[in-house]
N, C-alpha and C positions, 0 to 999 in steps of 0.2 A: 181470253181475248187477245188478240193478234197486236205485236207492237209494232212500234218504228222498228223498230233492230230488227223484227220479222219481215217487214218489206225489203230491209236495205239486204238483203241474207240474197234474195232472189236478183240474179243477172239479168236486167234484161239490155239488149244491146240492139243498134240497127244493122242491118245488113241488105246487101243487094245481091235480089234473084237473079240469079245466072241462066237456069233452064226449068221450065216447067212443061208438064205433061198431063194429061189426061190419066187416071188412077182410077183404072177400070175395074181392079181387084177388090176395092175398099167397098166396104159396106155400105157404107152413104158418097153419095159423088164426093169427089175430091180429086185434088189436084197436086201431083208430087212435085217438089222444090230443091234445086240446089240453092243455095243461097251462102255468098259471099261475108263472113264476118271479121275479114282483116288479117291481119300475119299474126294476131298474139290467139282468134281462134280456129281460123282459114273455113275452110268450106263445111258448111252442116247442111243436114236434110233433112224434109219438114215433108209430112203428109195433111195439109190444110182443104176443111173442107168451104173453099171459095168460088164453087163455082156459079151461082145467085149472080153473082155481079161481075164477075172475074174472065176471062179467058185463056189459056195457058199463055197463049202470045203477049198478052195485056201485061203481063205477070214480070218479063223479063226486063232486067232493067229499072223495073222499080224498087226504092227503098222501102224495106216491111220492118218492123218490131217487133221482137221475139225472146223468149225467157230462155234462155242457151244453159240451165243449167239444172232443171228436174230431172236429170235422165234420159234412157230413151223409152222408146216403144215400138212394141211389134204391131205392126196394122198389116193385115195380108201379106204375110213375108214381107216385108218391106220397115229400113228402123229410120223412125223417126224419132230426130236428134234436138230439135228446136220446138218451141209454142209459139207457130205465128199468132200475132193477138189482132183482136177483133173487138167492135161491138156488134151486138148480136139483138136487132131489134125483133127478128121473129128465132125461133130454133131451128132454122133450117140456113138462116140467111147472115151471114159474117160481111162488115163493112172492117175493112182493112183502118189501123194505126198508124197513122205518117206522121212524119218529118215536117215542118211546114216549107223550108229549105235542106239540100240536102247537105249533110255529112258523112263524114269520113267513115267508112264501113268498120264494126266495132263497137263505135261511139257507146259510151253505155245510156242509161238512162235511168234517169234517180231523181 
């Protein structure tokens, strides 16, 4: 059974998308991400599949929440460095985790 100590273990922090694109290679639609996480982790890249509700444009500029610290992964050549998080009220369809105001890129969350 999973503890406190086990959640506090995982980073998660906010950050703001820089640039997003269309991610035509990936098995299921998706949308590639720079996304801004401050000077202590600076820029990571995220393969999130948001396109349901999302638009690469829509994307930029927004603050997302994301676990900066499982690793990466290869999804069609491409490494994806962050979990942007979501809920996911069908399995195809991800509603993005905000900020209610924004802060400071980084920011963790705990």
């Amino acid at each position: 059974m999973p503890t406190p100590h086990d959640f506090f273990d995982i980073d998660i922090r906010v950050g703001t998308v820089l640039a997003a694109e269309p991610f035509a290679r990936a098995a299921k639609p998706s949308i590639r991400l720079e996304i801004d996480f401050g000077p202590e982790l600076g820029i990571r890249r995220s393969s999130a599949q948001l396109t349901v509700h999302y638009t690469p444009d829509a994307l930029v500029g927004r603050q997302v929440i994301a676990v900066t610290n499982i690793g990466t992964r290869n999804i069609a050549g491409f490494t994806s460095e962050v979990l942007v998080l979501g809920a996911m009220p069908t399995p195809t369809e991800v509603v993005l985790l905000a900020v209610s105001h924004p802060v400071a890129n980084g920011t963790r969350i705990g």
